[in-house]
MMTF fields as JSON, N, C-alpha, C and O atoms, coordinates in Angstrom:
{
  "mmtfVersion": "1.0.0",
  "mmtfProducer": "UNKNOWN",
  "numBonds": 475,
  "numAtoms": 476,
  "numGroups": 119,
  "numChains": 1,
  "numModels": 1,
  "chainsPerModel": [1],
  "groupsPerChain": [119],
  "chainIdList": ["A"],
  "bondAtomList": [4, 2, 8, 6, 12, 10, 16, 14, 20, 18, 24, 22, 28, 26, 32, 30, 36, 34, 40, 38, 44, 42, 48, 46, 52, 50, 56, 54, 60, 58, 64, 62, 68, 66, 72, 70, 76, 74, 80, 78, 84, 82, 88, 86, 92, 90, 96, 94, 100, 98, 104, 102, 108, 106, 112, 110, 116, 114, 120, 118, 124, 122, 128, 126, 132, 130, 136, 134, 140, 138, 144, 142, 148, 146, 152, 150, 156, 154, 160, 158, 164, 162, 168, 166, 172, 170, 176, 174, 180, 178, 184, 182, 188, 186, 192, 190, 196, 194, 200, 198, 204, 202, 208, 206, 212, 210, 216, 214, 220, 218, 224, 222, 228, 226, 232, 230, 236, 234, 240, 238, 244, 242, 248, 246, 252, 250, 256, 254, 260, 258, 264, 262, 268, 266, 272, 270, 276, 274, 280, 278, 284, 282, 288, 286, 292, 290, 296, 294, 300, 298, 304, 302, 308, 306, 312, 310, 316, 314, 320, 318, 324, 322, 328, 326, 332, 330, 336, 334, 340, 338, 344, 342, 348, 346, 352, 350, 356, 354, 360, 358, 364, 362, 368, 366, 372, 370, 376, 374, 380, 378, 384, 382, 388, 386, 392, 390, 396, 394, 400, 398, 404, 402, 408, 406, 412, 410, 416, 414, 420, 418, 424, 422, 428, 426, 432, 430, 436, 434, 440, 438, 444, 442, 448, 446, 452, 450, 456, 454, 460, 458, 464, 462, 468, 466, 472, 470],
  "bondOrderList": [1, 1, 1, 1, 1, 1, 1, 1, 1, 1, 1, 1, 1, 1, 1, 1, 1, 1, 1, 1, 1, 1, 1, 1, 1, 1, 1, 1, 1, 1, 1, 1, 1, 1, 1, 1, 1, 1, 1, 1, 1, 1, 1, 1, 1, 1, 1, 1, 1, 1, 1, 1, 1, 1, 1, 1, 1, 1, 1, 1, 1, 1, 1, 1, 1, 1, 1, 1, 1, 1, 1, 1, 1, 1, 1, 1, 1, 1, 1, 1, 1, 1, 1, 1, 1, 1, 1, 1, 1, 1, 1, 1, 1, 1, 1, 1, 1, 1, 1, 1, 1, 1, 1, 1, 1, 1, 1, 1, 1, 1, 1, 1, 1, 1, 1, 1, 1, 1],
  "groupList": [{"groupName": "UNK", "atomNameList": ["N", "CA", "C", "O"], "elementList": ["N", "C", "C", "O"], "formalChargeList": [0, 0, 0, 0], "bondAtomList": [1, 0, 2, 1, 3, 2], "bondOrderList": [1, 1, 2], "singleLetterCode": "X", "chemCompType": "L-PEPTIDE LINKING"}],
  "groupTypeList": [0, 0, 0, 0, 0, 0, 0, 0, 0, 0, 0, 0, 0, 0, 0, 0, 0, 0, 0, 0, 0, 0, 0, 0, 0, 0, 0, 0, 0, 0, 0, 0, 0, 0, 0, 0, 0, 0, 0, 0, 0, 0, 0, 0, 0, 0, 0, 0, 0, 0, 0, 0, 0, 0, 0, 0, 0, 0, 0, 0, 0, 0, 0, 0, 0, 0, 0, 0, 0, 0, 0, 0, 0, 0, 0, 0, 0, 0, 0, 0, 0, 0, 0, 0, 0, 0, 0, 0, 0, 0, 0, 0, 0, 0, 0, 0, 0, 0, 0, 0, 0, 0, 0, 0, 0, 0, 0, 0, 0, 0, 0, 0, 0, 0, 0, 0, 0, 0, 0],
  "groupIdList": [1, 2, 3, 4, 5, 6, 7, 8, 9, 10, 11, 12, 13, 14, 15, 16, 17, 18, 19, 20, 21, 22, 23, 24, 25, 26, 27, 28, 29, 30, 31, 32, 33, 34, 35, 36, 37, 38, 39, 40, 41, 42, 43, 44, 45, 46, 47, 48, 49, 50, 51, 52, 53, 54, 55, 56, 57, 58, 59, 60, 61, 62, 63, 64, 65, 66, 67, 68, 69, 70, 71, 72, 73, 74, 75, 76, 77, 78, 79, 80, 81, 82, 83, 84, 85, 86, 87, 88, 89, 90, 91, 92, 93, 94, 95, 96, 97, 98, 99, 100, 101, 102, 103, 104, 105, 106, 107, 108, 109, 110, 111, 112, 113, 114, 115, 116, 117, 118, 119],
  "secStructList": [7, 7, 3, 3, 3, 3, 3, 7, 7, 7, 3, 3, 3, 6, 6, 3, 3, 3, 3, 3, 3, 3, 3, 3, 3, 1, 1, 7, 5, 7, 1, 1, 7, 3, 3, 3, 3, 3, 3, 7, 6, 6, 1, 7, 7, 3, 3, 3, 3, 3, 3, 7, 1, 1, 1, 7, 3, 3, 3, 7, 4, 4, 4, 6, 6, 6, 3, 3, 3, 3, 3, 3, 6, 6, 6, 6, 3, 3, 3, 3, 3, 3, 3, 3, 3, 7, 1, 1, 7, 7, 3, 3, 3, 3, 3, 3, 3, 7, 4, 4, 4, 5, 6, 6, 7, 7, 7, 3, 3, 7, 7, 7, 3, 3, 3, 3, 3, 3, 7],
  "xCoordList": [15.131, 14.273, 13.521, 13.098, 13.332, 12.996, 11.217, 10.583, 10.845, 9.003, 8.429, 8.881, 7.763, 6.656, 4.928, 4.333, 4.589, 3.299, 1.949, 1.686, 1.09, 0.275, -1.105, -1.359, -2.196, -3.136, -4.428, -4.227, -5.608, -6.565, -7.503, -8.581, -6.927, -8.411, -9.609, -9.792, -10.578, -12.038, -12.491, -12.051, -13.767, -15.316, -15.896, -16.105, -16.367, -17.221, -17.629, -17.111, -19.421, -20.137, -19.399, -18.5, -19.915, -19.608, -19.99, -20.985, -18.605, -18.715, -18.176, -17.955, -18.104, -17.72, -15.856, -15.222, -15.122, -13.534, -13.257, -13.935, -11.543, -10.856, -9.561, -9.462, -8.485, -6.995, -6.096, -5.786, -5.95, -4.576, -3.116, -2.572, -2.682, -1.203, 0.072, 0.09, 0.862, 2.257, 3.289, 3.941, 3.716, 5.066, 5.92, 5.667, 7.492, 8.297, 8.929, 8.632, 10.232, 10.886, 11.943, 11.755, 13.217, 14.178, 15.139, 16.238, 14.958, 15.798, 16.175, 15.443, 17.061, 17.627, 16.77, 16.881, 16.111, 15.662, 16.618, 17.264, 16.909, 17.795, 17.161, 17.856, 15.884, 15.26, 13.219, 12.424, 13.277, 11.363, 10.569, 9.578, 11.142, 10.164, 9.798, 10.479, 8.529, 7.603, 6.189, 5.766, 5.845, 4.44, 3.076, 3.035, 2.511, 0.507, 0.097, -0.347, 0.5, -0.211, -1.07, -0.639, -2.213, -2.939, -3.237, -2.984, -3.647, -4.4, -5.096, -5.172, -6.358, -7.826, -7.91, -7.395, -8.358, -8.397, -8.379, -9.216, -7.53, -7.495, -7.095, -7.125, -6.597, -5.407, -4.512, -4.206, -3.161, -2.168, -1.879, -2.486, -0.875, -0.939, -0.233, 0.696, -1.204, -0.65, -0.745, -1.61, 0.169, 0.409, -0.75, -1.184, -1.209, -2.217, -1.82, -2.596, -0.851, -0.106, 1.556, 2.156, 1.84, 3.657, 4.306, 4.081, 5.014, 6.04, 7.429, 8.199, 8.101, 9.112, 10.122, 10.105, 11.146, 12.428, 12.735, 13.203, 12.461, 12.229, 10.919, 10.766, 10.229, 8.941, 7.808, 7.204, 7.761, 6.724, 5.479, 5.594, 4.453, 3.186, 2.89, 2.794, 2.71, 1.894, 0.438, -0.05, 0.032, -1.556, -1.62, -1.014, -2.174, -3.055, -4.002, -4.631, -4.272, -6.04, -6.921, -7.288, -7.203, -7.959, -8.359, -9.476, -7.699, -7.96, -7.399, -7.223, -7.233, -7.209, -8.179, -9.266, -7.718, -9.107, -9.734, -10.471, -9.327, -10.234, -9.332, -9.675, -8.13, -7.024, -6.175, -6.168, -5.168, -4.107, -3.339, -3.553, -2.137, -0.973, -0.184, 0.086, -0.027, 0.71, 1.699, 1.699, 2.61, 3.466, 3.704, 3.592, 3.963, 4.708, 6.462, 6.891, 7.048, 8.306, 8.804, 9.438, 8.539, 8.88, 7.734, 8.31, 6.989, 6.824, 6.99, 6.18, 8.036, 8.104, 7.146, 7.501, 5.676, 4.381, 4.471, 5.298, 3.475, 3.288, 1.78, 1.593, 0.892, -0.868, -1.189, -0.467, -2.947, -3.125, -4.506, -5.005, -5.009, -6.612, -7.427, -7.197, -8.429, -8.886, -10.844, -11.776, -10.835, -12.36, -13.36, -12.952, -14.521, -16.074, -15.391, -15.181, -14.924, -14.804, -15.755, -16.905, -15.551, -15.948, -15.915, -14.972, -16.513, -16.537, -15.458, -15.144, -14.899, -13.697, -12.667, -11.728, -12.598, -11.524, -11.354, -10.557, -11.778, -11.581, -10.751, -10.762, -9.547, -8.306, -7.151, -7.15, -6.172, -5.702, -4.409, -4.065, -4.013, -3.18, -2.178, -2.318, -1.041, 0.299, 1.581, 1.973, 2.014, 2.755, 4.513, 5.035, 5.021, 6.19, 7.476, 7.345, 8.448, 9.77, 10.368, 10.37, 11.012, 11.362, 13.258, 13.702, 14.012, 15.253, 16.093, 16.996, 15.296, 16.694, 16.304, 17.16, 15.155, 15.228, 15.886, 15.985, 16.273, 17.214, 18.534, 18.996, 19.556, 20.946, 21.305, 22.373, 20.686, 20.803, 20.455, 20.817, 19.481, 19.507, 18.18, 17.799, 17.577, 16.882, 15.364, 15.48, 14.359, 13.307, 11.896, 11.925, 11.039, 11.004, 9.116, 8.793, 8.015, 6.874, 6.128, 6.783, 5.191, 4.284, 3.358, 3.223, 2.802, 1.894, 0.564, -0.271, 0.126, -0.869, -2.078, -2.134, -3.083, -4.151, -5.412, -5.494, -6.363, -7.368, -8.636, -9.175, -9.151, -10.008, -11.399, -11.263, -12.389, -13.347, -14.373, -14.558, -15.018, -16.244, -17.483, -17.649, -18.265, -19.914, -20.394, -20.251, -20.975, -21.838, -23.447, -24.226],
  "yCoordList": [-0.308, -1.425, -1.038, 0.117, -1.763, -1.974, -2.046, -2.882, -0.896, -1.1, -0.455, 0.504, -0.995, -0.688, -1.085, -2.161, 0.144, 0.17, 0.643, 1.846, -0.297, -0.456, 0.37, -0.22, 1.588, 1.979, 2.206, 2.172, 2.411, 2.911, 1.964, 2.337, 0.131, -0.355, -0.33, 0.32, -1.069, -1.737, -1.748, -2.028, -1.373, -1.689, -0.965, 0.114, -0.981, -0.171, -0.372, -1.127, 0.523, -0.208, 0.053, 0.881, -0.771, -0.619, 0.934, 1.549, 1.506, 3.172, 4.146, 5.348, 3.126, 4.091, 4.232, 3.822, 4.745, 5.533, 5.245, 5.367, 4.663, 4.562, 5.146, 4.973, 5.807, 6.091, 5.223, 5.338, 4.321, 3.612, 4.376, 4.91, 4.183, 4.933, 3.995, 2.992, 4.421, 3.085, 3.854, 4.289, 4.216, 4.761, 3.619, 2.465, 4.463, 3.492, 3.999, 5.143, 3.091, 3.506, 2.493, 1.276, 3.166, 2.066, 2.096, 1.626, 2.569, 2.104, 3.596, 4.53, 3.361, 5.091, 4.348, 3.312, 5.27, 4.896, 5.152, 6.182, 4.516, 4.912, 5.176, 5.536, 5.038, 5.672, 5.408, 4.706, 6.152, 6.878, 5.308, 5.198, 4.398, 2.661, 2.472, 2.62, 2.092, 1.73, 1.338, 1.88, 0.517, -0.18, -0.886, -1.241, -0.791, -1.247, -2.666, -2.847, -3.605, -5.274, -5.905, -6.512, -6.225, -6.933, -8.607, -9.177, -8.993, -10.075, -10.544, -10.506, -11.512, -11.784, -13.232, -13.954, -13.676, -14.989, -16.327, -16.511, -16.875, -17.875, -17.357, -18.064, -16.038, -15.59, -15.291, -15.223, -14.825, -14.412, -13.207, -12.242, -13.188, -11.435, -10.451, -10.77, -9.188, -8.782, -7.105, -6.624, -6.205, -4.809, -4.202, -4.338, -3.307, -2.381, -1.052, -0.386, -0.55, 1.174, 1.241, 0.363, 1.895, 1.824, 3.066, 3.553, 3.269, 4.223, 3.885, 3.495, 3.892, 3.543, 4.162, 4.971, 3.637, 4.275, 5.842, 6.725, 5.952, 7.731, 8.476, 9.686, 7.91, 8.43, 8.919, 9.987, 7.728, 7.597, 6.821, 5.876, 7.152, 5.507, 4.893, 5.311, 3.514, 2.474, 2.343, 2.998, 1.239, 0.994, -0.138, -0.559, -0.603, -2.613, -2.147, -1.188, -2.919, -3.159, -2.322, -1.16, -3.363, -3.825, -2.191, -1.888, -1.261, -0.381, 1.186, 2.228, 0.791, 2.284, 3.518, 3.394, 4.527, 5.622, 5.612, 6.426, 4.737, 4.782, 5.16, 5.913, 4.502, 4.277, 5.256, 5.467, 6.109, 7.048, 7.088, 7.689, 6.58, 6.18, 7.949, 8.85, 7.991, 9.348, 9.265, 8.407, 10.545, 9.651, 11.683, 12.684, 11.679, 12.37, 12.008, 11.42, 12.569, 12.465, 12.296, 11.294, 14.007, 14.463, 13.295, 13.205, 12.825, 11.653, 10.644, 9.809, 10.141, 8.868, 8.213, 7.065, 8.255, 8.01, 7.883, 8.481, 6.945, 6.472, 6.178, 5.433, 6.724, 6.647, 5.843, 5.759, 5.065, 4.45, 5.546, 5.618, 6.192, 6.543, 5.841, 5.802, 5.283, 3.9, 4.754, 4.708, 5.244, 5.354, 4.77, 4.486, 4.536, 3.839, 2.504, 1.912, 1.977, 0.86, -0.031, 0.387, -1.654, -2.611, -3.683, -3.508, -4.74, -5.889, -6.925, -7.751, -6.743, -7.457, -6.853, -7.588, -5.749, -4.908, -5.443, -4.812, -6.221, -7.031, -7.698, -8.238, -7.648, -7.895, -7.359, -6.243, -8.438, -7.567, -6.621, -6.984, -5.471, -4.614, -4.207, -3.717, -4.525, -4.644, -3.646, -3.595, -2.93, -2.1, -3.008, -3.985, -2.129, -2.918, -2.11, -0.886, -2.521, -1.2, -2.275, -3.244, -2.42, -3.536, -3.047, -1.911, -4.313, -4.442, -3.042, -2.284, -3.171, -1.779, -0.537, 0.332, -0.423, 0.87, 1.57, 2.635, 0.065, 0.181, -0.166, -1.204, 1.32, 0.981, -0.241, -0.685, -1.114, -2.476, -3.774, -4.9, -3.326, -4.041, -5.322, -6.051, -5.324, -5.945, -5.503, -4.351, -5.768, -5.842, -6.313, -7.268, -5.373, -5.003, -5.087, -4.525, -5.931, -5.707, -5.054, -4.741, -4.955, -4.184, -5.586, -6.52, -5.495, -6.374, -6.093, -6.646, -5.591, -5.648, -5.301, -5.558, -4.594, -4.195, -4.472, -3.897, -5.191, -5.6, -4.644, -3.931, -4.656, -3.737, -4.89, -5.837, -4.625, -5.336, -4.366, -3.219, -4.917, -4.12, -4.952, -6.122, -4.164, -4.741, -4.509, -3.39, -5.509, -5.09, -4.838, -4.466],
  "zCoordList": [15.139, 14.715, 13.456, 13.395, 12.573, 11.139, 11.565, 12.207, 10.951, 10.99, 9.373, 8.747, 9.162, 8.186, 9.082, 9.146, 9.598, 10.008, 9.31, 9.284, 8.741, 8.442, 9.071, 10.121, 8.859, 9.859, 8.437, 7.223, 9.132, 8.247, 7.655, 7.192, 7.661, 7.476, 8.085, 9.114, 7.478, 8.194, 7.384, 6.269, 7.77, 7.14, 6.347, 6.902, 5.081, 4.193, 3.4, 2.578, 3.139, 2.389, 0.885, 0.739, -0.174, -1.552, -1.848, -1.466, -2.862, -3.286, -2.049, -1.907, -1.356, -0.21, -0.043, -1.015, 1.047, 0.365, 1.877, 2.897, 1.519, 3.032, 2.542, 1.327, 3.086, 3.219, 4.517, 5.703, 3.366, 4.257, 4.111, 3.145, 5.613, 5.691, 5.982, 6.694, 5.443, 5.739, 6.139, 5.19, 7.334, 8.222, 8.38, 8.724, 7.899, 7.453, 8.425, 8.769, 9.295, 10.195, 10.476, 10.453, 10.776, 11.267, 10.278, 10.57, 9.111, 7.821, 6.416, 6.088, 6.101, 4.993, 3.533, 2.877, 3.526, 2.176, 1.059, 1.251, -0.069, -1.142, -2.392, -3.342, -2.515, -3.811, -3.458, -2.833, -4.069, -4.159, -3.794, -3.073, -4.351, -4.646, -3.36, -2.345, -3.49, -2.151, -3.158, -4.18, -2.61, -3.44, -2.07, -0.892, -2.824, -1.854, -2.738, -3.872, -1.564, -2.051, -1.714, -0.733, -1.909, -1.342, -1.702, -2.764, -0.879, -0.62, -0.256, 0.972, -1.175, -0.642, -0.392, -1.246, 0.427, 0.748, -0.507, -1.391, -0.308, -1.8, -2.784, -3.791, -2.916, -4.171, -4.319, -3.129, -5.103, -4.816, -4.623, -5.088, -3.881, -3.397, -5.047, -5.789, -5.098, -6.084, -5.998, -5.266, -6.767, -6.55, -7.267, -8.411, -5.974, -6.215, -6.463, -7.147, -6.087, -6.521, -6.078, -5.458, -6.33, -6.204, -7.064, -8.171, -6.239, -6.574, -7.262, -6.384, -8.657, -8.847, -8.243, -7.316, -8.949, -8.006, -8.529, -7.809, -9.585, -10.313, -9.545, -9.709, -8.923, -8.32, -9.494, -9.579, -10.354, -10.87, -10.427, -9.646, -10.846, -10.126, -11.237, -12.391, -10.622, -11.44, -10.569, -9.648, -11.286, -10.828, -11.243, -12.229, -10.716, -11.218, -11.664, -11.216, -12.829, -13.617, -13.061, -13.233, -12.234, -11.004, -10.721, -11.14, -10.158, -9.504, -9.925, -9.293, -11.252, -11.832, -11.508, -10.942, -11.876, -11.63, -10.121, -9.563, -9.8, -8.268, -7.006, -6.095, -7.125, -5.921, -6.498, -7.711, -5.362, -5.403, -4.791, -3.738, -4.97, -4.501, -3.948, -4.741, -2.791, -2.362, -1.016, -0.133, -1.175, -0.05, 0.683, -0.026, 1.894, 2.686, 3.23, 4.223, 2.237, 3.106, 3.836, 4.164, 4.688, 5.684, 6.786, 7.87, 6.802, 7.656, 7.224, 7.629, 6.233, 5.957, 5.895, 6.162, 5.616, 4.973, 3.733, 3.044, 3.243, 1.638, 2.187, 3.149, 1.603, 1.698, 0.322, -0.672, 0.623, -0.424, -0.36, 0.763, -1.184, -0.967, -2.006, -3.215, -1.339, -2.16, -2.456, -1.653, -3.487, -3.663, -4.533, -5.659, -4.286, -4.956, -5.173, -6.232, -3.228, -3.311, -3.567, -3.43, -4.054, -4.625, -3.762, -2.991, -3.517, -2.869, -2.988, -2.132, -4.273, -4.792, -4.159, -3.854, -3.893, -2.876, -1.544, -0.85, -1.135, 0.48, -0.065, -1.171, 1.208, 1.157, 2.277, 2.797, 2.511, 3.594, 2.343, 1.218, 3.067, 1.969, 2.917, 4.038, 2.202, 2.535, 1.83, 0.664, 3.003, 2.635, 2.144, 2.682, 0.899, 0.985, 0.819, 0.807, 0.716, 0.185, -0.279, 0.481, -1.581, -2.135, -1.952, -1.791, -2.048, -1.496, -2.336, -1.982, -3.56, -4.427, -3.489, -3.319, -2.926, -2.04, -0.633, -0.024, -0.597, 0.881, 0.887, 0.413, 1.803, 1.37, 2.125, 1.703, 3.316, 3.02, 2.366, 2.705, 1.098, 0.175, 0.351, -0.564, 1.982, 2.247, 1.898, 1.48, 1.876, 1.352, 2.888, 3.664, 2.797, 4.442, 3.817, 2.77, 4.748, 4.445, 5.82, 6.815, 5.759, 6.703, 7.022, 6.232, 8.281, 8.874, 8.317, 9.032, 7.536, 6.432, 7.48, 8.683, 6.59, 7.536, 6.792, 5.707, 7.123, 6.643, 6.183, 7.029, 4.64, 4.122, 3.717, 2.942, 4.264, 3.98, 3.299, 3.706, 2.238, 1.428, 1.531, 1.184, 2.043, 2.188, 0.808, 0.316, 0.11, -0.892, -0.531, -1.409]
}
């Protein structure tokens, strides 16, 4: 069975640091690409860190310098570590593996785990 599990949101005040984790399971990965999406109520969902398929990172605007995209292999883990979070950072954040990464070609999301920031 095909899982992308989502762990590590909640609650925190502004400046304050959470590590979300995404265990991938069920499926052969075929290259490094795996990316962190979120979405805040009333906007469109958009990429917060990601791994290309060379295992390079990107970053959104939004969250340069602050967020660090990292992954464990050997547990099929991809971590987001999110620090001197912001209030604009509430959002649920969604793990993804986009279709070129899988030798079935399908494109697989995570049940997203909700990050809320107190200002």
């Amino acid at each position: 069975q095909v899982q992308l599990v989502e762990s590590g949101g909640g609650l925190v005040q502004a400046g304050g640091s959470l590590r979300l984790s995404c265990t991938a399971s069920g499926f052969r990965f075929r290259s490094n690409a795996m990316s962190w999406y979120r979405q805040a109520p009333g906007k469109q969902r958009e990429m917060v860190a990601a791994f290309t398929s060379g295992g390079s990172t990107n970053y959104g605007d939004s969250v340069k310098g602050r967020f660090t995209i990292s992954r464990d292999n050997a547990k099929n883990t991809v971590y987001l570590t999110m620090n001197v979070l912001k209030p604009e950072d509430t959002a649920v954040y969604y793990c993804n593996v986009p279709g070129s990464a899988t030798w079935s070609g399908l494109e697989y999301w995570g049940q997203g785990t909700q990050v809320t920031v107190s200002s």
